[in-house]
C-alpha positions as CSV (number, residue, x, y, z in Angstrom):
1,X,4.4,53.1,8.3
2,X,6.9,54.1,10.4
3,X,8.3,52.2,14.0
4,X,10.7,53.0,16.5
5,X,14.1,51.7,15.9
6,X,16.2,49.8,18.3
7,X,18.7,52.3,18.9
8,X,16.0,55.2,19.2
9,X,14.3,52.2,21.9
10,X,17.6,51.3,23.1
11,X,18.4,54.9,24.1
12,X,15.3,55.6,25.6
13,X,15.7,52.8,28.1
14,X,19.9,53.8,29.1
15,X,17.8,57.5,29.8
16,X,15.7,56.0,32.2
17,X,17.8,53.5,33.9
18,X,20.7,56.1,34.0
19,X,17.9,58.5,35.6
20,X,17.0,55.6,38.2
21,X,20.5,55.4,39.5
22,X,20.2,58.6,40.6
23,X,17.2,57.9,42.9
24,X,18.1,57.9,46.4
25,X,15.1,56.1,48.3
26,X,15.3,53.2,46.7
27,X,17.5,49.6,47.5
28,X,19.4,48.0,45.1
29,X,17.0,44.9,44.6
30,X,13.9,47.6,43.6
31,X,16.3,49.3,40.8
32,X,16.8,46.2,39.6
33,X,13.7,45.2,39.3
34,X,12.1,48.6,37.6
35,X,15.3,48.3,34.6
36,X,13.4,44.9,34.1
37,X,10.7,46.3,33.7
38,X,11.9,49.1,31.1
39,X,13.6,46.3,29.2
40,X,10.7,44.6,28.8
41,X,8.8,47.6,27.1
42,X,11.0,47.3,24.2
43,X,9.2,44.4,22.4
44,X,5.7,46.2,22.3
45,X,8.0,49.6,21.6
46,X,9.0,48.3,18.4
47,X,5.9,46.9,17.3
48,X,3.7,50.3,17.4
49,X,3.1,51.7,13.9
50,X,3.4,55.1,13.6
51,X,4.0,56.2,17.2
52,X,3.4,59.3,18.9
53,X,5.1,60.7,21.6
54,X,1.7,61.4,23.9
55,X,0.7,57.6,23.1
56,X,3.9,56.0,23.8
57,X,4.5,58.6,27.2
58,X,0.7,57.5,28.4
59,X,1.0,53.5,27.5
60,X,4.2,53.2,29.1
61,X,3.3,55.2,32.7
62,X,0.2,53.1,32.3
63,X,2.6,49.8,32.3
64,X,5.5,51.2,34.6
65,X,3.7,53.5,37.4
66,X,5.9,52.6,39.9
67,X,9.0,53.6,37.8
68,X,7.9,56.9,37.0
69,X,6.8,57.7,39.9
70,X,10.2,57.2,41.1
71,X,11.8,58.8,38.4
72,X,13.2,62.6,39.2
73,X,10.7,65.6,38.5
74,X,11.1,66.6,35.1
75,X,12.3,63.5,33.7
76,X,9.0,63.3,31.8
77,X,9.0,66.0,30.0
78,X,12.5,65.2,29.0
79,X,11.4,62.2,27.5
80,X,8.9,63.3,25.3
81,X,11.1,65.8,24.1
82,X,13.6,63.1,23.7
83,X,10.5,61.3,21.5
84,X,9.2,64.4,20.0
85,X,12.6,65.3,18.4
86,X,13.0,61.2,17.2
87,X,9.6,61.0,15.6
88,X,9.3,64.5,14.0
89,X,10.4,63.1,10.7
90,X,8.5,59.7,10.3
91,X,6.2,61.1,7.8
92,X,9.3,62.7,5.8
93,X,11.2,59.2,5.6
94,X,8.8,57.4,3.3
């Protein structure tokens, strides 16, 4: 059973704050509060056994609409690349 490690987590959330920075129509106080809430996601991130990237991609715009929907175009797909590459070799670890 394999699980997301921190760094692979940890990573995932500088990609999508770093992304938000870049956002133009937002204040300071609204960034601050969407990289809370990507923070938070790493607790239930690292508790998901055997994760796939379509699963973790629909749980966390299902938790985090607002952020992705202020997220650049393309950002997505980025990410589940990002996840696709990471979890291509869970089943080849164990």
């Amino acid at each position: 059973m394999a699980r997301l490690s921190e760094d692979m987590i940890r990573e995932m959330n500088e990609m999508m704050e770093n992304q938000l920075q870049c956002v133009q129509g937002l204040d300071r106080i609204e960034k601050m509060k969407m990289k809370t809430k990507i923070r938070q996601q790493s607790k239930w991130l690292g508790a998901v056994l055997n994760p796939s990237p379509k699963v973790i991609m629909e749980k966390m715009q299902k938790k985090m609409p607002d952020v992705f929907s202020a997220l650049p175009y393309g950002f997505r797909d980025e990410l589940k690349d990002f996840l696709e590459e990471n979890t291509r070799n869970f089943g080849k670890r164990h």
